[in-house]
N, C-alpha and C positions, 0 to 999 in steps of 0.2 A: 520561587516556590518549587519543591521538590513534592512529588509522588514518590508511595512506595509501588513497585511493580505488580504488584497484585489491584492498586486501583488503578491502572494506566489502560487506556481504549490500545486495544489489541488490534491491530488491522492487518489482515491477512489478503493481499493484493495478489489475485490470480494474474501475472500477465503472458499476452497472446502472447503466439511464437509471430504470428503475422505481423507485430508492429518495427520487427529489427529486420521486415523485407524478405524477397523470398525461400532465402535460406534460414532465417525465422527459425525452425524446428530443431534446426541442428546449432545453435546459438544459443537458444534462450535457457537453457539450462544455466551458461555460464553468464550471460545476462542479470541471470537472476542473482548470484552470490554476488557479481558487481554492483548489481543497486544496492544487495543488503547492508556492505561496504561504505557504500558512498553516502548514500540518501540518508541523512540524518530527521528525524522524529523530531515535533514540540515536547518536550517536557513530558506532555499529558499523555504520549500516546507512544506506541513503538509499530513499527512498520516489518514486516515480512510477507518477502517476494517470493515468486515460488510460481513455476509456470502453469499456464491454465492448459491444459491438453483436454478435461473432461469439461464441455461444454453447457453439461448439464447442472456445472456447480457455479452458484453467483460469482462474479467477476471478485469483486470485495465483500469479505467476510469482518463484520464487528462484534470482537468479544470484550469480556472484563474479566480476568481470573477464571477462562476457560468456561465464561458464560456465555451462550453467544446471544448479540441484543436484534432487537427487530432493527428496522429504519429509525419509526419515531424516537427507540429508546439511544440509538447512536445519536441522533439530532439532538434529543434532551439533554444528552453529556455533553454536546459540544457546545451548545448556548451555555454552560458553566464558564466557558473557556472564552467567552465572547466571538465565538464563529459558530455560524451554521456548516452544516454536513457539507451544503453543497461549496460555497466556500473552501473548507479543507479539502475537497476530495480535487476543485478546481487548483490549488495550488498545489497537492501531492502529483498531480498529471503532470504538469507544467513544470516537477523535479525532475519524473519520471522521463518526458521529454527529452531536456537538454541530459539527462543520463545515457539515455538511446545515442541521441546525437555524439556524446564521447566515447560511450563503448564502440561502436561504430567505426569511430575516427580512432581508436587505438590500433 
């Protein structure tokens, strides 16, 4: 099943500088265009990384065609898909993860 990109769940994933350890700050820039690289998306959805520096803004951001949705309205589009929020966002960590651990190890 193909989407067109205007219906696809947009996630916009603030990641810490702290998770790539203490020099974190000075990495995660380049961190970031690695994941956007590596980490491939289901179908329904497309992923962009992008460092969290302002702490004030939610970790992950869910839009649709630069709508942005609440929680419930992300959970509502992902039971389409047969997974809950919390499910996807559990297996998007656990890309992100073993991403860390190879950027890392380059």
């Amino acid at each position: 099943m193909q989407l067109s990109g205007d219906k696809k769940l947009y996630l916009l994933y603030r990641v810490e500088p702290g998770c790539l350890g203490p020099n974190g700050a000075q990495m995660i820039e380049h961190f970031c265009v690695y994941a956007n690289q590596q980490l491939a998306a289901p179908y329904f959805a497309h992923y962009q990384f992008t460092p969290r520096f302002d702490k004030s803004k939610a970790e992950r951001q869910y839009s649709i065609n630069t709508r942005l949705l609440s929680e419930s309205q992300a959970h509502t589009y992902l039971t389409h898909f047969d997974t809950t929020k919390d499910e996807f966002e559990e297996q998007l960590d656990e890309l992100l993860t073993q991403a860390i651990e190879n950027f890392l190890e380059r």
